[in-house]
PASEBA-1860 file (N, C-alpha, C; in nm, 3 decimals):
! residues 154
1> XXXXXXXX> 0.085/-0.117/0.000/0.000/0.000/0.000/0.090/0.124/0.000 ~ 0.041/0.246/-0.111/0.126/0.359/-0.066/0.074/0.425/0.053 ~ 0.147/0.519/0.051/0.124/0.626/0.167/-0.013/0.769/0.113 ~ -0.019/0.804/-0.018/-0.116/0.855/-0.072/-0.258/0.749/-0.002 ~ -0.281/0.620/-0.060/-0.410/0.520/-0.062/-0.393/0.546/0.126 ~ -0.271/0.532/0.191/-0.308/0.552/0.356/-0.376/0.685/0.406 ~ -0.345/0.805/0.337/-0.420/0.921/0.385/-0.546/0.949/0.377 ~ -0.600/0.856/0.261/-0.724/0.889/0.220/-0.832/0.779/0.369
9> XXXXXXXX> -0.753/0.693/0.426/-0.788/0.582/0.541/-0.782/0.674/0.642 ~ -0.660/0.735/0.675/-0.605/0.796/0.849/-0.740/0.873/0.917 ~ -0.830/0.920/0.857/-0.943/1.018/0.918/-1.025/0.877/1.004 ~ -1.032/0.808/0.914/-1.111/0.644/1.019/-1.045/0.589/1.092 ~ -0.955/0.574/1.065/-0.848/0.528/1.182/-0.842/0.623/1.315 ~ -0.857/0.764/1.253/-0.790/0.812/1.384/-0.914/0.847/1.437 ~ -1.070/0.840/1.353/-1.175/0.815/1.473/-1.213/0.679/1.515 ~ -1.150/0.543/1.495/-1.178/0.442/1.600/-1.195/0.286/1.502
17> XXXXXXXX> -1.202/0.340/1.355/-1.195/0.264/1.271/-1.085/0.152/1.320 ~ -1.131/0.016/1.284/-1.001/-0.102/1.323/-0.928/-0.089/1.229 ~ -0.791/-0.122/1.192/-0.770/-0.143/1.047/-0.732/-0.237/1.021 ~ -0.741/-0.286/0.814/-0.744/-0.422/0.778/-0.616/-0.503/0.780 ~ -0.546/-0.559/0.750/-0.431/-0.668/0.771/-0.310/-0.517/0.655 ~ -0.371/-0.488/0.565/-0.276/-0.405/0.456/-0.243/-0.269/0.532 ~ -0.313/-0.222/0.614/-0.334/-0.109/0.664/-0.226/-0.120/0.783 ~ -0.292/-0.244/0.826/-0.191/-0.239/0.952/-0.018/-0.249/0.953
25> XXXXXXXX> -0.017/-0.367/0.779/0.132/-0.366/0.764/0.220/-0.223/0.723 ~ 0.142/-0.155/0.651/0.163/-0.038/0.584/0.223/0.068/0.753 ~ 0.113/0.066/0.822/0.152/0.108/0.940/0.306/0.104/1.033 ~ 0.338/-0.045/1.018/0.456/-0.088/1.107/0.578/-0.064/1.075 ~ 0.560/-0.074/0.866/0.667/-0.026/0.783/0.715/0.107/0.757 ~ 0.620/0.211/0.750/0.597/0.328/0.729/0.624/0.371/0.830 ~ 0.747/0.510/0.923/0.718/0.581/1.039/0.655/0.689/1.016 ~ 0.641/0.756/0.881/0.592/0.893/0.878/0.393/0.923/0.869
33> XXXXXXXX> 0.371/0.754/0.801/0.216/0.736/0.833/0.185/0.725/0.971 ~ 0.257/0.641/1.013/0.272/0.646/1.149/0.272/0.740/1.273 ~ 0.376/0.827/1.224/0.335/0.954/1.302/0.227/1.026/1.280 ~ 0.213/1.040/1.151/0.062/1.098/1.123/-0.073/1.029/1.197 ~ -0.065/0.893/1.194/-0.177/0.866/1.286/-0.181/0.878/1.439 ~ -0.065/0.877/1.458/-0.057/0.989/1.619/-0.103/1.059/1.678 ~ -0.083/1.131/1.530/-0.121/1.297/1.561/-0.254/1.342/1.574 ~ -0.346/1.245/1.484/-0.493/1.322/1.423/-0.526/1.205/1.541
41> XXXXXXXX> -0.504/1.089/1.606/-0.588/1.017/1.758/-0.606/1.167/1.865 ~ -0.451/1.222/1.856/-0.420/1.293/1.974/-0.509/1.440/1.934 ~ -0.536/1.429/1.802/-0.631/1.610/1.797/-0.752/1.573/1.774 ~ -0.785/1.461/1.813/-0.962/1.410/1.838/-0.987/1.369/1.939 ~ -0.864/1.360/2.008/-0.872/1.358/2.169/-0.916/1.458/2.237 ~ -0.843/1.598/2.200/-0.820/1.699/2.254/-0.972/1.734/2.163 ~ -1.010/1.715/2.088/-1.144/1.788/2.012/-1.271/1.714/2.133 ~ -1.265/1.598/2.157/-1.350/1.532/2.229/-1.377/1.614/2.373
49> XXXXXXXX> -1.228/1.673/2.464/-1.265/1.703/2.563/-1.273/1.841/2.553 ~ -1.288/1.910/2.464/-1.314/2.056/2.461/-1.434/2.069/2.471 ~ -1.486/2.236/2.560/-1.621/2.222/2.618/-1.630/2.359/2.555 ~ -1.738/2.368/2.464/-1.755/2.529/2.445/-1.788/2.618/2.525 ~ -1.781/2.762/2.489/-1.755/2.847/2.637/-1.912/2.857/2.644 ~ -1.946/2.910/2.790/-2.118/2.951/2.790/-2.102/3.114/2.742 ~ -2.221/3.126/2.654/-2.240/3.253/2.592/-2.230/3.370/2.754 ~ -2.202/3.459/2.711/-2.200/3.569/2.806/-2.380/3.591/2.875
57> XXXXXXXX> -2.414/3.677/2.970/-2.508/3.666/3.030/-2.597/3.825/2.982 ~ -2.510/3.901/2.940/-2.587/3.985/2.793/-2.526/3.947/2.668 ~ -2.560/3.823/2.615/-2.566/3.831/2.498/-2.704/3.861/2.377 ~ -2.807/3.809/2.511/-2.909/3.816/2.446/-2.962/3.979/2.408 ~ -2.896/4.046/2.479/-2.927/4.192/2.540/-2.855/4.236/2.418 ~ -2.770/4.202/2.409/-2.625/4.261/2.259/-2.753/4.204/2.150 ~ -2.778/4.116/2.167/-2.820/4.064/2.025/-2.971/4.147/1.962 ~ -3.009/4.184/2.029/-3.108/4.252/2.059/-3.151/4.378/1.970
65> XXXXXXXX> -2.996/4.460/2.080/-2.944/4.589/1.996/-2.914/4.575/1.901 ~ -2.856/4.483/1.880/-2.784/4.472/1.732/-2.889/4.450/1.607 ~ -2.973/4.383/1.660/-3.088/4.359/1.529/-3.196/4.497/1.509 ~ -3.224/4.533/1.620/-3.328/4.675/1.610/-3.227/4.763/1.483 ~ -3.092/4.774/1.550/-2.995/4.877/1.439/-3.028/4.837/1.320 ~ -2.970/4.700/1.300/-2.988/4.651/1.135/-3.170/4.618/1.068 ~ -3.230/4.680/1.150/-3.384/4.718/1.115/-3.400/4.861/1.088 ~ -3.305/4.967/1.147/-3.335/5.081/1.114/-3.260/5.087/0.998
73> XXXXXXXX> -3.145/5.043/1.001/-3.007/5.008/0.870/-3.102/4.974/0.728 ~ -3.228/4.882/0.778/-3.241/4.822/0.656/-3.352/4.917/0.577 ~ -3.408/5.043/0.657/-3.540/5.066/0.618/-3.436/5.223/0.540 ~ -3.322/5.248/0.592/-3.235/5.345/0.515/-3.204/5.306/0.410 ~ -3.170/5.173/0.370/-3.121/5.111/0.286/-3.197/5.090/0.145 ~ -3.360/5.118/0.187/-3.422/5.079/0.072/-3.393/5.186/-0.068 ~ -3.371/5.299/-0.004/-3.283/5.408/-0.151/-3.160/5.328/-0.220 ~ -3.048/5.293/-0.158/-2.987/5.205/-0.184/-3.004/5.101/-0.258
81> XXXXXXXX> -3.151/5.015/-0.208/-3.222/4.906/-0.340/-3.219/4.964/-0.425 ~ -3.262/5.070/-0.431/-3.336/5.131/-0.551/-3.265/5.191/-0.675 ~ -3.158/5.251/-0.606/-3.041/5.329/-0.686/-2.959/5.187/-0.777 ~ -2.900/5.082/-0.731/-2.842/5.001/-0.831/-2.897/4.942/-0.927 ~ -3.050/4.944/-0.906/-3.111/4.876/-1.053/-3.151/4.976/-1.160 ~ -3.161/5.070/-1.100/-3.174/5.233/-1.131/-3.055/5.258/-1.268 ~ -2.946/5.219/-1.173/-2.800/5.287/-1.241/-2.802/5.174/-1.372 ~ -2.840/5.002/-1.352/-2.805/4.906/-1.425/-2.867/4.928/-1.554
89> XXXXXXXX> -2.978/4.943/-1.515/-3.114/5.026/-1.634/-3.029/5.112/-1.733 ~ -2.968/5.245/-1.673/-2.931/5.372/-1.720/-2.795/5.261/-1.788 ~ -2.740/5.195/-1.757/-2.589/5.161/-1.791/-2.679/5.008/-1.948 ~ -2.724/4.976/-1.915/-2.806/4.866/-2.038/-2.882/4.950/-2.114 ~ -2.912/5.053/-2.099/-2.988/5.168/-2.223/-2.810/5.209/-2.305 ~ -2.730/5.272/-2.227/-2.641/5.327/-2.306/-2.554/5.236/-2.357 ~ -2.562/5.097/-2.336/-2.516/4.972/-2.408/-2.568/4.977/-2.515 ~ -2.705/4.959/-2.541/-2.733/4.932/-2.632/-2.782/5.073/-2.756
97> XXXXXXXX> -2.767/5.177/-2.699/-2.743/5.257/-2.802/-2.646/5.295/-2.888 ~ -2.528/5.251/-2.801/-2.407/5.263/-2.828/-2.355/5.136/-2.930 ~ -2.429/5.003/-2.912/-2.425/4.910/-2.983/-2.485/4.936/-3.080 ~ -2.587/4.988/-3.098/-2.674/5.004/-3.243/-2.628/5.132/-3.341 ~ -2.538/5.194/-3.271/-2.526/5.308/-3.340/-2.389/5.269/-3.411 ~ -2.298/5.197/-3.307/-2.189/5.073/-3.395/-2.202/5.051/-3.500 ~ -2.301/4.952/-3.457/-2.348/4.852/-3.545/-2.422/4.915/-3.707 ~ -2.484/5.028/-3.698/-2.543/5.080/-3.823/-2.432/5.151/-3.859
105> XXXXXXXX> -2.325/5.190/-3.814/-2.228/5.299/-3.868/-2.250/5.406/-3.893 ~ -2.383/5.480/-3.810/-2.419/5.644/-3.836/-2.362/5.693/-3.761 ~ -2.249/5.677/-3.667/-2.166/5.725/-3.517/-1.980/5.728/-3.687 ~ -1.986/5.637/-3.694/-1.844/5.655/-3.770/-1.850/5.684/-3.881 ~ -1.973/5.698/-3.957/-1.962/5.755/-4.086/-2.000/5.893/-4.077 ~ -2.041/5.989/-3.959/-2.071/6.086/-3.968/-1.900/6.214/-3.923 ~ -1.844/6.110/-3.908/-1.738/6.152/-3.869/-1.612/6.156/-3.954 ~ -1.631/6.109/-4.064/-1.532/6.083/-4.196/-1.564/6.181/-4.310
113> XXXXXXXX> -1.426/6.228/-4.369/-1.449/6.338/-4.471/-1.357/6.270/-4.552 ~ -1.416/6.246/-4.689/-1.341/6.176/-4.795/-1.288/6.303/-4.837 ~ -1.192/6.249/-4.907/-1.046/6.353/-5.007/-1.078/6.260/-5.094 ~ -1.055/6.387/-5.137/-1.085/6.340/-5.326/-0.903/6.340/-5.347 ~ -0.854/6.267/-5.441/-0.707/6.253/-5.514/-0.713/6.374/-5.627 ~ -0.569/6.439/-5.596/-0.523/6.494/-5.666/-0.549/6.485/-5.845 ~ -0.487/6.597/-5.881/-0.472/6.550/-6.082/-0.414/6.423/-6.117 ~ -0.266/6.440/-6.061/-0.177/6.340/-6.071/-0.204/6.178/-6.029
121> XXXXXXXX> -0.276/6.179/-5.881/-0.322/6.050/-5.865/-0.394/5.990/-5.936 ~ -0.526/6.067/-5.999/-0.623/6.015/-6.095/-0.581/6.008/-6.230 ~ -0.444/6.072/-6.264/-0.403/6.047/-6.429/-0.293/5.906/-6.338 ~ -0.264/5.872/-6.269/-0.197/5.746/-6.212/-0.260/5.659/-6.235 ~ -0.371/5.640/-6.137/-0.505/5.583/-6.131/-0.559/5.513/-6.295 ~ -0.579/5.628/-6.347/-0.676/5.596/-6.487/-0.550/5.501/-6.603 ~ -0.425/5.525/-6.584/-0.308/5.484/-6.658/-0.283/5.302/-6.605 ~ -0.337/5.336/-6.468/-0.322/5.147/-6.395/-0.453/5.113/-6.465
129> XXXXXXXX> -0.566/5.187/-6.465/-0.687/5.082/-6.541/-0.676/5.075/-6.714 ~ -0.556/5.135/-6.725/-0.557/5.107/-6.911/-0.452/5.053/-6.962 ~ -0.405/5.022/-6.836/-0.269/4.917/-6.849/-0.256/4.808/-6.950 ~ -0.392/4.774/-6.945/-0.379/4.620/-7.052/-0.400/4.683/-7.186 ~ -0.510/4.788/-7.194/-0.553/4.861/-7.295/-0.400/4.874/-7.377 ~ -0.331/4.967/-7.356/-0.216/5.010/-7.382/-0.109/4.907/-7.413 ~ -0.104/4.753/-7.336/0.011/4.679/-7.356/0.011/4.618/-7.489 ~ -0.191/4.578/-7.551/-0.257/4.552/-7.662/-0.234/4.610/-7.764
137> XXXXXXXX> -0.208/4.765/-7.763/-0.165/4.838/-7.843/-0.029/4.811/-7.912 ~ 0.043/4.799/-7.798/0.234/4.798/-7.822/0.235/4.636/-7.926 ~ 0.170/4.522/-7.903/0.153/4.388/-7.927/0.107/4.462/-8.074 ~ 0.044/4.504/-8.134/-0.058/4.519/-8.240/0.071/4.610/-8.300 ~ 0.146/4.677/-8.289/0.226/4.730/-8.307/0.358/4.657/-8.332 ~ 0.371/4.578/-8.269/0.497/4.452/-8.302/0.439/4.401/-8.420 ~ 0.333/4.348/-8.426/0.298/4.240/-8.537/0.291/4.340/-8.686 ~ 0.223/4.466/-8.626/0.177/4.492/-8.751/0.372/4.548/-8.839
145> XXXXXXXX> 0.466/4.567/-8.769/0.581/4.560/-8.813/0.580/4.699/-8.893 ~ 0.657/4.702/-9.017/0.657/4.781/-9.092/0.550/4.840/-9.186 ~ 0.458/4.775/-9.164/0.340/4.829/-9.242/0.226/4.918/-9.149 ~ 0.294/5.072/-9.125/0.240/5.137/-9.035/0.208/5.218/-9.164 ~ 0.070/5.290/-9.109/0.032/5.369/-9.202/0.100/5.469/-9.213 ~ 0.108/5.560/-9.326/0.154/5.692/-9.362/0.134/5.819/-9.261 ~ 0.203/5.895/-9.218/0.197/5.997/-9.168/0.146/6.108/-9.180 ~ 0.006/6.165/-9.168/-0.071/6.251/-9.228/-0.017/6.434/-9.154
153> XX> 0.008/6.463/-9.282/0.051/6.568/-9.253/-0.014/6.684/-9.277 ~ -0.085/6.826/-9.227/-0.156/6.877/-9.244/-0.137/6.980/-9.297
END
């Protein structure tokens, strides 16, 4: 037997449990289980003869006071109820306005100012979309070789 499978035993043992033939060898071999079951006989000993104290002779008198307070405590308190579901309300409204106004994009699109591009960007621009236009040209121009038309002169 290990010493783990013995700890999960020592609480029965050390309240009065007999133990079985494995338990007991584990016991004789082992000193540190051993001491451990020592220890927890000897603090259920000492738990057995402990006598709780008698309550004081105003306690009832303390207890008394003490509850009338937390009756006046509680009837102050009802603003207090009232204010956190109050605030939770006010805080789940501005959630969800704040979510919907996200969510539709009239909060971030009212806040954006497009720029228009320069001359130069848009003669950039218009030159990348005629890119192929233009490469078609140069090709038509290879093939057609030397048979370019005449040069009209005015």
């Amino acid at each position: 037997m290990k010493c783990e499978e013995m700890g999960e035993r020592l609480m029965d043992l050390a309240t009065g449990v007999p133990p079985d033939e494995q338990v007991q060898a584990h016991l004789t071999t082992c000193a540190a289980c051993s001491e451990h079951l020592k220890q927890m006989q000897h603090t259920m000993a000492l738990l057995d003869q402990w006598q709780a104290p008698e309550p004081s002779q105003y306690f009832d008198v303390r207890l008394q006071a003490r509850l009338r307070e937390e009756t006046v405590r509680g009837r102050l308190g009802l603003m207090q109820w009232f204010r956190r579901p109050a605030l939770a309300a006010a805080m789940a409204a501005l959630l969800v306005i704040g979510g919907t106004l996200y969510t539709t994009g009239h909060y971030a699109q009212s806040n954006l100012t497009q720029v228009q591009p320069g001359a130069a960007v848009r003669d950039l621009q218009a030159l990348e979309k005629n890119h192929d236009l233009f490469a078609d040209f140069d090709l038509l121009d290879d093939l057609g070789g030397s048979e370019r038309a005449p040069a009209v002169n005015p």
